[in-house]
MARLUMLUM-170519 format. One line per 4 residues: number of its first residue (from 1); their letters; for each residue x, y, z of N, C-alpha, C. Coordinates in steps of 0.05 Angstrom, whole numbers. Example, Ala and Ser with C-alpha at 12.3 -4.5 7.8 and 13.67 -1.06 7.14 Angstrom:
% residues 2
1	AS	264:-114:156:246:-90:156:264:-66:156 ~ 257:-45:142:273:-21:143:258:1:157
This chain:
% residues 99
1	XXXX	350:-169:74:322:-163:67:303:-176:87 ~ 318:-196:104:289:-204:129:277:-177:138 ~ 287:-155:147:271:-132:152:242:-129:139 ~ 253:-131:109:239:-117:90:210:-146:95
5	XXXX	215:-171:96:197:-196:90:189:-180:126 ~ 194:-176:147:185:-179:165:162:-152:169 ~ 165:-135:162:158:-108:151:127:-116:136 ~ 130:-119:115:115:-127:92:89:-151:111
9	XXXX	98:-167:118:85:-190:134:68:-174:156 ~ 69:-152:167:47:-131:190:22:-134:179 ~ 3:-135:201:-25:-130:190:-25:-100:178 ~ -6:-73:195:-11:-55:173:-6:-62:150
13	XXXX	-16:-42:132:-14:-41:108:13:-26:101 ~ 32:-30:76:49:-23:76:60:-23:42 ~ 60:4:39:66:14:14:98:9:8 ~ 99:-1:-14:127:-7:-20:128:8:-53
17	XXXX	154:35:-47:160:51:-78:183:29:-85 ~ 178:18:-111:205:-2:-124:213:30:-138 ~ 238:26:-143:253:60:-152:286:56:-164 ~ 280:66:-187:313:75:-183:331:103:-185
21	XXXX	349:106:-175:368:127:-170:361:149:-204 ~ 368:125:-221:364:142:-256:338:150:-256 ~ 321:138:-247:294:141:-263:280:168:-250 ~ 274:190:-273:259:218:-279:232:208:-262
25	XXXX	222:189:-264:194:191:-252:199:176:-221 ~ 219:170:-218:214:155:-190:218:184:-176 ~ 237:208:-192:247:222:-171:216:241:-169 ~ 205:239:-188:178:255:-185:166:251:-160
29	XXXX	166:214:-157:145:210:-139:155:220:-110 ~ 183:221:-107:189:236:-82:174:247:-59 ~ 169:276:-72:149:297:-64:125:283:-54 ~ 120:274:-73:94:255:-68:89:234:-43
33	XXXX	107:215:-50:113:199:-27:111:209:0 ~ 129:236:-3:135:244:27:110:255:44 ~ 93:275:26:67:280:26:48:254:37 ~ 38:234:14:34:207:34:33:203:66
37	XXXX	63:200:66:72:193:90:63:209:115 ~ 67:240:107:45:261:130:12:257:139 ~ 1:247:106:-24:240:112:-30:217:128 ~ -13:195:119:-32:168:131:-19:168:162
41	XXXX	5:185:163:28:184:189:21:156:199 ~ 24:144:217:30:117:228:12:95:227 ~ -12:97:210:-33:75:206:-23:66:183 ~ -9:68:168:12:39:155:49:56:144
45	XXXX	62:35:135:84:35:136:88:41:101 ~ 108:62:97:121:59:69:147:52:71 ~ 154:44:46:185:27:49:193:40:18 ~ 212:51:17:229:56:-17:249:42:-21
49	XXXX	241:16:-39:265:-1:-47:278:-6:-71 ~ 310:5:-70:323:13:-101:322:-22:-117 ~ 318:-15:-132:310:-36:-142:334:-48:-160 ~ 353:-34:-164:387:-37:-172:403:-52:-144
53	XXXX	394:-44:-126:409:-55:-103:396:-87:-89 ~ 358:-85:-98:360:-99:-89:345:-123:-107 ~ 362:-134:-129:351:-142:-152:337:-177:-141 ~ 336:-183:-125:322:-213:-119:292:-196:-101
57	XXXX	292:-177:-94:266:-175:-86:244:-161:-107 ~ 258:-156:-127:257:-134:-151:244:-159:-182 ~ 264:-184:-177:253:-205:-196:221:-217:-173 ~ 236:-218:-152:206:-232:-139:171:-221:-143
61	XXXX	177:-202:-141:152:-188:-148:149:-179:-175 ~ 166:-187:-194:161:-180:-219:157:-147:-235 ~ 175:-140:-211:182:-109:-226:191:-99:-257 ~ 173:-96:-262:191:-95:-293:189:-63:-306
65	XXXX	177:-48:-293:190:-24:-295:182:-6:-270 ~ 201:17:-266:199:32:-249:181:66:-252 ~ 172:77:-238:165:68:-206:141:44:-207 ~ 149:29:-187:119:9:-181:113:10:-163
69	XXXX	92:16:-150:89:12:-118:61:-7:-111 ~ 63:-24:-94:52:-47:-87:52:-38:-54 ~ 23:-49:-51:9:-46:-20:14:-83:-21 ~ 31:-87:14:25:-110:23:4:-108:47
73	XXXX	-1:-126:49:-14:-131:85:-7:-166:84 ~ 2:-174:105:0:-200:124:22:-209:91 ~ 36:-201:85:53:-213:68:52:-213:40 ~ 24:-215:33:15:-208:12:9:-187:0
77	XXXX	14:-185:-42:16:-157:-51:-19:-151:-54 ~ -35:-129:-44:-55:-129:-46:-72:-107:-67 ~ -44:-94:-66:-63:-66:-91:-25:-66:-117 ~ -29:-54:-131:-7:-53:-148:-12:-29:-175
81	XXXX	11:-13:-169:4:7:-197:38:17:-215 ~ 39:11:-230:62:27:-247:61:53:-247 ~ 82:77:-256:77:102:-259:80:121:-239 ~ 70:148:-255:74:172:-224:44:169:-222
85	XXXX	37:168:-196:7:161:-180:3:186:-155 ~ -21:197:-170:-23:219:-148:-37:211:-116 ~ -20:225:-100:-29:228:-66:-50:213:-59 ~ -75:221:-77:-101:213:-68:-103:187:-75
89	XXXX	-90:178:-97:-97:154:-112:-82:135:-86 ~ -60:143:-81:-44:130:-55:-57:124:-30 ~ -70:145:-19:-88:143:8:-97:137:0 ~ -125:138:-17:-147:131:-20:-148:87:-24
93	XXXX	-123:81:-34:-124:55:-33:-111:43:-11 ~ -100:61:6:-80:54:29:-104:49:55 ~ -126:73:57:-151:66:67:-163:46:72 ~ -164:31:46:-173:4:36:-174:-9:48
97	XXX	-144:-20:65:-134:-41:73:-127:-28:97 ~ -143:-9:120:-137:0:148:-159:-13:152 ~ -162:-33:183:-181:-49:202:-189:-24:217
């Protein structure tokens, strides 16, 4: 997981989907996600981390249900939402945190 701490630690901003394989709404956010990723294309970073595989980064941030997705910048979690979260709600706080 140093990737993931080295990643997270960028002044970009960087969306992290906590997810698991079972879960009906993580697979929702898929679509979604991938969409995201076209919009903001390379002014910040998304990361999808199974949260079954990776259960010490999963207690660290206090995941306690899935999907969660948390905006870091410079290491820190800076925005945070449970649930399926539409596109706009994603850019629009991903914006936020672009210099």
């Amino acid at each position: 997981m140093s990737d993931f701490n080295e990643i997270i630690n960028s002044e970009k901003p960087t969306l992290v989907d906590f997810y698991a394989t079972w879960c009906g709404p993580c697979k929702m956010m898929n679509p979604i996600m991938e969409e995201t990723k076209t919009e903001i294309g390379d002014t910040a970073n998304i990361l999808k981390v199974d949260v079954d595989k990776n259960r010490e980064v999963a207690v660290k941030y206090g995941i306690r249900g899935v999907p969660t997705m948390i905006i870091f910048q410079n290491g820190q979690p800076v925005w945070r939402q449970s649930g399926v979260i539409p596109k706009s709600t994603l850019v629009e706080n991903i914006n936020k945190f672009l210099s």
